[in-house]
C-alpha positions, 0 to 999 in steps of 0.5 A: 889943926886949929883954926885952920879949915880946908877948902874943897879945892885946898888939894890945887890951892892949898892955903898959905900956911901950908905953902910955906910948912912943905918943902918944894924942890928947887926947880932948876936943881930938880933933875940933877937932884933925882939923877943923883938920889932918886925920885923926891919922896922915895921909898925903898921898902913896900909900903903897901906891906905892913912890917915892910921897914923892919923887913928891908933892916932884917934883911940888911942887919949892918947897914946904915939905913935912915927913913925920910932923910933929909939930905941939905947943905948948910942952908937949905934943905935939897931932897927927901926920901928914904936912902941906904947910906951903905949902898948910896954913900957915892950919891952923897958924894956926887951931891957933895962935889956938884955943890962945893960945900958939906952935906948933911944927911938927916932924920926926918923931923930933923929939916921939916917944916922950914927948919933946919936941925943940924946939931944931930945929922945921922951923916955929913959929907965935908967938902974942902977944896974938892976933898971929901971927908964922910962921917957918921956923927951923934948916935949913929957913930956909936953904932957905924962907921966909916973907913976909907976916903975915896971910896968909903965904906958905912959898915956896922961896928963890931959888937964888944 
C-alpha cells in the first residue's frame, strides 16, 4: 500500500481513501436487501474448510453459482456475497421488481472499488413495465442457460 500508513485506531476510523474504495450499503435499503439476498458478505460454502468452493461446485455440477457477486443496477451497486443463481434466481427477480429497472449480477472485481463494469455481467434481470426477462450473458452464456419466463430456470447446457 504506497504511501498509505494505518493508524492504530484505523479498524473505528479508517482513512479516507479507505471510505471511499469500500462499498457501504444504502442504510434505508438494507434490510430490504438481506430479506431478499441474505446477509451483505455471505458466504455459501465453509470457509473455515480448504477446498470448501471446489466442494460446494462438485456437489452442484449444473448450477450457476458466481462467488463474490456483485448484485447492482444501472448505477449503483446494492449488495455482495456469494449467490447460487440456480437456487436464488426468484430473489433476483424480487429485487428486479422492488427496483423497476434491470439487475446485473456480476463477478467480483466487476463492481469494486467505486466502479461499475457492466460490459461482462454473469446474469441480468431486464425489467420493463413490470415484465422480466432473465439471461445468462458473455461467457457463461456459452456454458448455461435460461428457459422460461415467470418461472425460470438457470440449468447447465448439454455438452456436444
Amino acid at each position: 500500500m504506497g504511501g498509505l500508513k494505518l493508524k492504530p485506531n484505523s479498524v473505528v476510523n479508517p482513512p479516507k481513501e479507505i471510505l471511499n474504495s469500500e462499498f457501504v450499503p444504502d442504510p434505508n435499503e438494507r434490510e430490504y436487501l438481506e430479506w431478499a439476498l441474505g446477509c451483505f458478505g455471505k458466504q455459501i460454502f465453509d470457509s473455515r474448510r480448504p477446498g470448501s468452493k471446489s466442494y460446494y461446485l462438485n456437489k452442484r455440477p449444473d448450477e450457476l453459482v458466481v462467488f463474490k457477486a456483485n448484485v447492482c443496477t444501472a448505477n449503483k451497486k446494492i449488495w455482495y456475497g456469494d449467490i447460487n443463481l440456480t437456487e436464488d434466481i426468484g430473489c433476483i427477480l424480487t429485487v428486479a421488481r422492488h427496483y423497476k429497472e434491470d439487475i446485473y449480477v456480476l463477478n467480483e472485481t466487476d463492481a469494486r472499488w467505486g466502479e461499475l463494469n457492466l460490459w461482462n455481467p454473469v446474469l441480468c434481470a431486464k425489467y420493463n413495465h413490470g415484465t422480466i426477462t432473465v439471461q445468462t450473458l458473455g461467457t457463461i452464456a456459452e456454458f448455461f442457460e435460461v428457459t422460461g419466463t415467470d418461472s425460470p430456470l438457470i440449468k447447465r447446457k448439454k455438452r456436444r
